[in-house]
C-alpha positions as CSV (number, residue, x, y, z in Angstrom):
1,X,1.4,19.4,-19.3
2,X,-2.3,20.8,-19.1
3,X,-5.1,19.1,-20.4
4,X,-8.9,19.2,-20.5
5,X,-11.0,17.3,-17.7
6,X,-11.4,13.5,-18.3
7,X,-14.2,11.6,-18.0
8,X,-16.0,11.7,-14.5
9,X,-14.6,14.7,-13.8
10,X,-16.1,17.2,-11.8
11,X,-16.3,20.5,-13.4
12,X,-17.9,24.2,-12.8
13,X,-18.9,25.4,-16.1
14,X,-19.5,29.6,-15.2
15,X,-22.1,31.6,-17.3
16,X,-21.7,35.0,-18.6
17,X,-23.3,36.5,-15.6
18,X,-20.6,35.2,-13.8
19,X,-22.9,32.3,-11.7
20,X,-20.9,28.7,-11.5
21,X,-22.7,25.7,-11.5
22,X,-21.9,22.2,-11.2
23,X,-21.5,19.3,-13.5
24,X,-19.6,16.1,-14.6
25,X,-17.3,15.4,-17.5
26,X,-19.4,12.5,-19.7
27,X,-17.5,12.5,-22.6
28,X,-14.4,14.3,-24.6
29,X,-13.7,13.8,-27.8
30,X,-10.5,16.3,-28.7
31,X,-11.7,19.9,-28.1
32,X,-14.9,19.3,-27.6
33,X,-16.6,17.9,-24.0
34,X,-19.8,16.3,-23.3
35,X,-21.2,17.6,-20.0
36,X,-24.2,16.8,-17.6
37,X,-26.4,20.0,-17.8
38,X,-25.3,22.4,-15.1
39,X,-27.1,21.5,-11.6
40,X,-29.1,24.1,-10.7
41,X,-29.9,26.2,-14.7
42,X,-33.5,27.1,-15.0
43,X,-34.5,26.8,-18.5
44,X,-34.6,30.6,-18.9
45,X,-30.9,30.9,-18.3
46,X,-30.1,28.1,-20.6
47,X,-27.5,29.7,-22.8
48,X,-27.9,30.1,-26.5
49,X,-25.8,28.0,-29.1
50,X,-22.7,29.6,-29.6
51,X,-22.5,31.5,-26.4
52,X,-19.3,32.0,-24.7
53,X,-18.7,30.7,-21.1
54,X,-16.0,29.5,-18.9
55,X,-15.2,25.5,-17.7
56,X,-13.1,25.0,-14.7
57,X,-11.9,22.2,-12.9
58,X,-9.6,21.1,-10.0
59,X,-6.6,19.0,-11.4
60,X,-4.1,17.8,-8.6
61,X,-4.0,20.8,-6.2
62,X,-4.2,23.5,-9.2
63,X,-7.4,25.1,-10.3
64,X,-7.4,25.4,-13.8
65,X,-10.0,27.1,-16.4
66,X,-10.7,27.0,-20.6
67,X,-13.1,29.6,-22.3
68,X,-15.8,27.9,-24.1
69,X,-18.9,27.7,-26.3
70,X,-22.0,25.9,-26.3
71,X,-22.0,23.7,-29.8
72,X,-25.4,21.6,-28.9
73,X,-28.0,20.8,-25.8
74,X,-28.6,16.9,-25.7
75,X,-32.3,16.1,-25.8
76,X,-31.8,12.7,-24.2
77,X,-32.1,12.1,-20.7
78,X,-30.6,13.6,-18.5
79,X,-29.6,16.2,-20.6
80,X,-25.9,17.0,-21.8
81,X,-24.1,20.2,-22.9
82,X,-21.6,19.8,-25.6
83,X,-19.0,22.3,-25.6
84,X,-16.4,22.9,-27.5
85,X,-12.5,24.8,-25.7
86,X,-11.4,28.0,-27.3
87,X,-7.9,29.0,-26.0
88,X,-6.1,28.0,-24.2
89,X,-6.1,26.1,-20.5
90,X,-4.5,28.6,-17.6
91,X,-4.2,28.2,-14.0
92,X,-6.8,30.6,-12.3
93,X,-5.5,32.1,-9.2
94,X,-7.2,31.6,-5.7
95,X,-7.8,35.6,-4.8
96,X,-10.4,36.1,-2.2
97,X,-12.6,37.6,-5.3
98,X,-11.6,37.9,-9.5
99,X,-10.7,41.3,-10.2
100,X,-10.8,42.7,-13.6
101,X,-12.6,46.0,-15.9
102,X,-10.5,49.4,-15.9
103,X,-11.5,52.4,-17.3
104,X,-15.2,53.0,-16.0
105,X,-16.0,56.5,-14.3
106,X,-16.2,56.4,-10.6
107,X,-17.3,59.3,-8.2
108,X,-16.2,59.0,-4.3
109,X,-18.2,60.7,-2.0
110,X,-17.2,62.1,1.8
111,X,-18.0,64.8,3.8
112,X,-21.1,65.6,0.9
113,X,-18.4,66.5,-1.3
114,X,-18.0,64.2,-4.7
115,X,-14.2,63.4,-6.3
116,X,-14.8,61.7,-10.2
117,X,-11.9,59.4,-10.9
118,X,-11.4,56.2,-13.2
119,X,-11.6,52.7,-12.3
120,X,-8.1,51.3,-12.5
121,X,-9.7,47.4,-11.5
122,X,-12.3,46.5,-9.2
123,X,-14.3,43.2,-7.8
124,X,-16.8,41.9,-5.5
125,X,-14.8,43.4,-2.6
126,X,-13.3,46.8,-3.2
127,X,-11.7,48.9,-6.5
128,X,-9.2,50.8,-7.0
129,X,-9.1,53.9,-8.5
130,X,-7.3,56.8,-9.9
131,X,-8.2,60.2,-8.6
132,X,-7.1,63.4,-9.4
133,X,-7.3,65.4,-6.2
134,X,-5.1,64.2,-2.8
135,X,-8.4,64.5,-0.5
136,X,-8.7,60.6,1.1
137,X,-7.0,58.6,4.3
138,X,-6.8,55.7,5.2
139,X,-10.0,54.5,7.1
140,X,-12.3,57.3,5.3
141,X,-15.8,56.3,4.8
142,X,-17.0,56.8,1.9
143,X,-19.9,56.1,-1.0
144,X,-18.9,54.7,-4.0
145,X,-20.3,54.7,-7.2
146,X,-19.1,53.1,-10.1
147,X,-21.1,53.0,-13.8
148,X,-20.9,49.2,-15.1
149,X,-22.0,49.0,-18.8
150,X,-25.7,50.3,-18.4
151,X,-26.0,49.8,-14.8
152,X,-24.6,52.1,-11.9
153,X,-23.9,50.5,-8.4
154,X,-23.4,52.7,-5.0
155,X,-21.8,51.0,-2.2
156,X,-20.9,52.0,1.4
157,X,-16.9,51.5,2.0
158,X,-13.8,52.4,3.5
159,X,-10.4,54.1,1.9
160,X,-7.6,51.1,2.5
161,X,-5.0,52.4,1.2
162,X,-3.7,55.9,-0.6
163,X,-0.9,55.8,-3.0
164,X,0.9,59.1,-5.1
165,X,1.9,58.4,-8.5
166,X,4.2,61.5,-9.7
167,X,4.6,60.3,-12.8
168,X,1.3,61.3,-13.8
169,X,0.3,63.4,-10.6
170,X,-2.6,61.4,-9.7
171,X,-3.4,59.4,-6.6
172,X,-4.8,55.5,-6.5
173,X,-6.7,54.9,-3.9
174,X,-8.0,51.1,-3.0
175,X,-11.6,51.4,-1.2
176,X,-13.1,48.3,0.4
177,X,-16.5,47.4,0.7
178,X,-19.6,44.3,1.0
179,X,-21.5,43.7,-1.4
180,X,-24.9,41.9,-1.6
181,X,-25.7,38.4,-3.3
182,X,-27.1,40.7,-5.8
183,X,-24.7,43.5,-6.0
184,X,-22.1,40.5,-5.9
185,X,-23.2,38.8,-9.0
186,X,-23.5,41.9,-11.6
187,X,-19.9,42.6,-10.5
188,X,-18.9,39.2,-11.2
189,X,-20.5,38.8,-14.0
190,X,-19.2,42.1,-15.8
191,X,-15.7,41.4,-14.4
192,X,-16.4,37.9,-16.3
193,X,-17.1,39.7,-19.5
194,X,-15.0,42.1,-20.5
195,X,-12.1,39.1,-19.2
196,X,-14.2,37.0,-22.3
197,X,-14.2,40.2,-24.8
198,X,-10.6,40.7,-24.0
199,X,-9.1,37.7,-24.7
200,X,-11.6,37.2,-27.8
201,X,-9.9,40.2,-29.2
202,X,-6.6,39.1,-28.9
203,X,-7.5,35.8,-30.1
204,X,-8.8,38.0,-33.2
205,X,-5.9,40.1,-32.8
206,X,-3.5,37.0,-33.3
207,X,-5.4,35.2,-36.1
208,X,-5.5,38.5,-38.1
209,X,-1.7,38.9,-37.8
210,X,-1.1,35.4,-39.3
Protein backbone atom coordinates (compact mmCIF):
# COMPACT_ATOMS: atom_id res chain seq x y z
CA UNK A 1 0.00 0.00 0.00
CA UNK A 2 1.27 3.61 -0.96
CA UNK A 3 1.52 6.33 1.24
CA UNK A 4 2.81 9.90 1.57
CA UNK A 5 6.55 10.47 2.91
CA UNK A 6 6.92 10.31 6.76
CA UNK A 7 8.63 12.40 8.79
CA UNK A 8 12.44 12.86 8.01
CA UNK A 9 11.91 11.93 4.75
CA UNK A 10 13.88 13.09 2.04
CA UNK A 11 11.79 14.46 -0.69
CA UNK A 12 12.16 16.41 -4.28
CA UNK A 13 9.36 18.71 -4.46
CA UNK A 14 9.50 19.80 -8.63
CA UNK A 15 8.20 23.33 -9.71
CA UNK A 16 6.13 24.10 -12.73
CA UNK A 17 9.20 24.72 -14.73
CA UNK A 18 10.06 21.41 -14.28
CA UNK A 19 13.37 22.27 -11.75
CA UNK A 20 13.53 19.68 -8.61
CA UNK A 21 14.89 20.70 -5.52
CA UNK A 22 15.57 19.13 -2.33
CA UNK A 23 13.89 19.02 1.00
CA UNK A 24 12.87 17.06 4.17
CA UNK A 25 9.50 15.83 5.38
CA UNK A 26 8.88 17.94 8.94
CA UNK A 27 5.58 17.11 9.50
CA UNK A 28 2.23 15.39 7.98
CA UNK A 29 -0.84 15.74 9.23
CA UNK A 30 -3.43 13.55 6.67
CA UNK A 31 -3.08 15.10 3.24
CA UNK A 32 -1.33 17.87 3.98
CA UNK A 33 2.85 17.87 4.60
CA UNK A 34 5.03 20.29 6.30
CA UNK A 35 8.29 20.65 4.32
CA UNK A 36 11.74 22.45 4.73
CA UNK A 37 11.77 25.11 2.00
CA UNK A 38 13.31 23.70 -1.17
CA UNK A 39 17.32 23.99 -1.04
CA UNK A 40 18.32 26.00 -3.51
CA UNK A 41 14.61 28.56 -4.43
CA UNK A 42 15.48 32.07 -4.88
CA UNK A 43 12.81 34.21 -3.47
CA UNK A 44 11.68 35.15 -7.09
CA UNK A 45 10.73 31.64 -7.88
CA UNK A 46 8.96 31.14 -4.70
CA UNK A 47 5.61 29.76 -5.95
CA UNK A 48 2.40 31.46 -5.25
CA UNK A 49 -0.34 30.03 -2.79
CA UNK A 50 -2.29 27.67 -4.56
CA UNK A 51 0.20 26.75 -7.21
CA UNK A 52 0.38 23.33 -8.45
CA UNK A 53 3.64 21.28 -8.20
CA UNK A 54 4.87 17.86 -7.95
CA UNK A 55 6.48 15.94 -4.48
CA UNK A 56 8.47 12.85 -5.00
CA UNK A 57 10.21 10.62 -2.93
CA UNK A 58 12.19 7.24 -2.92
CA UNK A 59 10.23 4.59 -0.86
CA UNK A 60 12.06 1.08 -0.67
CA UNK A 61 13.53 0.71 -4.18
CA UNK A 62 10.37 2.51 -5.96
CA UNK A 63 10.28 6.11 -6.91
CA UNK A 64 7.09 7.39 -6.23
CA UNK A 65 5.31 10.97 -6.89
CA UNK A 66 1.81 13.01 -5.65
CA UNK A 67 0.69 16.32 -7.51
CA UNK A 68 0.45 19.15 -5.08
CA UNK A 69 -0.37 22.68 -4.00
CA UNK A 70 1.18 25.13 -1.92
CA UNK A 71 -1.50 25.94 1.06
CA UNK A 72 1.02 28.40 3.27
CA UNK A 73 4.94 29.50 3.41
CA UNK A 74 6.07 29.26 7.24
CA UNK A 75 7.55 32.60 8.45
CA UNK A 76 9.49 30.92 11.26
CA UNK A 77 12.88 29.88 10.94
CA UNK A 78 14.00 28.06 8.75
CA UNK A 79 11.16 28.32 6.73
CA UNK A 80 8.54 25.53 5.89
CA UNK A 81 6.20 24.85 2.83
CA UNK A 82 2.92 23.41 3.67
CA UNK A 83 1.41 21.47 1.07
CA UNK A 84 -1.43 19.84 0.66
CA UNK A 85 -1.59 16.06 -2.07
CA UNK A 86 -4.15 16.16 -4.81
CA UNK A 87 -4.48 12.70 -6.47
CA UNK A 88 -3.40 10.20 -6.14
CA UNK A 89 0.34 8.65 -5.32
CA UNK A 90 1.88 6.59 -8.62
CA UNK A 91 5.08 5.07 -9.18
CA UNK A 92 7.09 7.31 -11.70
CA UNK A 93 9.06 5.32 -14.12
CA UNK A 94 12.95 5.59 -14.37
CA UNK A 95 13.21 6.66 -18.31
CA UNK A 96 16.42 8.22 -19.23
CA UNK A 97 14.22 11.63 -19.63
CA UNK A 98 9.97 12.20 -18.91
CA UNK A 99 8.24 12.28 -22.10
CA UNK A 100 4.94 13.78 -22.53
CA UNK A 101 2.89 16.91 -24.89
CA UNK A 102 1.36 15.63 -28.43
CA UNK A 103 -0.06 17.55 -30.78
CA UNK A 104 2.40 20.63 -31.32
CA UNK A 105 3.50 21.46 -35.06
CA UNK A 106 6.92 20.44 -35.90
CA UNK A 107 8.88 21.10 -39.18
CA UNK A 108 12.13 18.74 -40.02
CA UNK A 109 14.57 20.08 -42.09
CA UNK A 110 17.32 18.16 -44.47
CA UNK A 111 18.88 18.78 -47.56
CA UNK A 112 17.22 22.72 -47.24
CA UNK A 113 14.10 21.23 -47.77
CA UNK A 114 11.33 21.50 -44.79
CA UNK A 115 8.54 18.43 -43.99
CA UNK A 116 5.63 20.05 -41.27
CA UNK A 117 4.38 17.16 -39.20
CA UNK A 118 2.73 16.81 -35.56
CA UNK A 119 4.39 16.00 -32.37
CA UNK A 120 3.17 12.59 -31.38
CA UNK A 121 5.52 13.00 -27.72
CA UNK A 122 8.76 14.35 -27.17
CA UNK A 123 11.46 15.08 -24.18
CA UNK A 124 14.75 16.42 -23.27
CA UNK A 125 16.26 13.85 -25.68
CA UNK A 126 14.43 13.32 -28.98
CA UNK A 127 10.45 13.37 -30.28
CA UNK A 128 8.62 11.65 -32.20
CA UNK A 129 6.62 12.66 -34.78
CA UNK A 130 4.03 12.03 -37.44
CA UNK A 131 4.94 13.08 -40.89
CA UNK A 132 3.12 13.01 -43.87
CA UNK A 133 5.68 12.47 -46.60
CA UNK A 134 8.13 9.03 -46.60
CA UNK A 135 11.39 11.34 -47.12
CA UNK A 136 13.73 10.27 -43.76
CA UNK A 137 16.45 7.29 -42.88
CA UNK A 138 17.75 6.24 -40.36
CA UNK A 139 20.92 8.23 -39.36
CA UNK A 140 19.59 11.57 -41.37
CA UNK A 141 20.70 14.73 -39.89
CA UNK A 142 18.38 16.93 -39.50
CA UNK A 143 17.05 20.41 -37.80
CA UNK A 144 14.21 20.25 -35.70
CA UNK A 145 11.94 22.69 -34.71
CA UNK A 146 9.09 22.23 -32.60
CA UNK A 147 6.56 25.36 -31.25
CA UNK A 148 6.13 24.85 -27.31
CA UNK A 149 3.17 27.08 -26.09
CA UNK A 150 4.79 30.61 -26.98
CA UNK A 151 8.18 29.51 -27.45
CA UNK A 152 9.78 27.72 -30.54
CA UNK A 153 13.03 25.53 -29.98
CA UNK A 154 15.42 24.39 -33.03
CA UNK A 155 17.72 21.62 -32.35
CA UNK A 156 20.39 19.73 -34.29
CA UNK A 157 19.55 15.80 -34.40
CA UNK A 158 19.57 12.54 -36.08
CA UNK A 159 16.49 10.31 -37.62
CA UNK A 160 16.59 6.97 -35.13
CA UNK A 161 14.12 5.25 -36.31
CA UNK A 162 11.29 5.40 -39.41
CA UNK A 163 8.06 3.65 -38.96
CA UNK A 164 4.85 3.27 -41.74
CA UNK A 165 1.57 3.42 -40.32
CA UNK A 166 -1.04 2.31 -43.19
CA UNK A 167 -3.78 2.76 -41.30
CA UNK A 168 -3.59 6.29 -41.59
CA UNK A 169 -0.75 6.61 -44.33
CA UNK A 170 1.54 8.60 -42.36
CA UNK A 171 5.03 7.80 -41.14
CA UNK A 172 6.46 8.30 -37.30
CA UNK A 173 9.71 9.09 -37.24
CA UNK A 174 11.69 9.20 -33.67
CA UNK A 175 14.68 11.95 -34.09
CA UNK A 176 17.28 12.17 -31.32
CA UNK A 177 19.11 15.05 -30.20
CA UNK A 178 21.17 17.19 -27.02
CA UNK A 179 19.82 19.70 -25.52
CA UNK A 180 21.26 22.47 -23.48
CA UNK A 181 20.79 23.16 -19.52
CA UNK A 182 18.64 25.75 -20.94
CA UNK A 183 16.90 24.11 -23.80
CA UNK A 184 16.64 21.16 -21.23
CA UNK A 185 14.56 22.88 -18.72
CA UNK A 186 11.75 24.63 -20.95
CA UNK A 187 11.22 21.03 -22.29
CA UNK A 188 10.88 19.80 -19.00
CA UNK A 189 9.08 22.12 -17.63
CA UNK A 190 6.30 22.11 -20.49
CA UNK A 191 6.31 18.32 -20.60
CA UNK A 192 5.64 18.94 -16.65
CA UNK A 193 2.61 21.00 -17.45
CA UNK A 194 0.47 19.84 -19.72
CA UNK A 195 1.14 16.19 -17.49
CA UNK A 196 -0.40 18.77 -14.50
CA UNK A 197 -3.37 20.32 -16.89
CA UNK A 198 -4.08 16.75 -17.93
CA UNK A 199 -4.66 15.07 -15.03
CA UNK A 200 -6.47 18.32 -13.50
CA UNK A 201 -8.90 17.82 -16.15
CA UNK A 202 -9.65 14.49 -15.55
CA UNK A 203 -9.77 15.02 -11.98
CA UNK A 204 -12.56 17.73 -13.16
CA UNK A 205 -13.66 15.32 -15.57
CA UNK A 206 -14.46 12.71 -12.68
CA UNK A 207 -15.87 15.10 -10.06
CA UNK A 208 -18.29 16.51 -12.68
CA UNK A 209 -19.57 13.00 -13.54
CA UNK A 210 -20.39 12.23 -9.80
Amino acid sequence: MTSLPAINALVDVVLMDGEAYQSRVEDVSGKRLTVAAPFGVSSADVPKLGASMELAWVAGDRRQAVDVKLVELGREQPPRWLLEAVGSIRLQTRRNYVRGGGGERVEVTMGGTTYSGRVIDLSEGGVRCRMLEDRFDRDDRVEVRVSLEEQVITLNGSVLFVRRDPEHATYDVIITYETSELIGRAIRGYVLRREMEERRRNRESVANAG
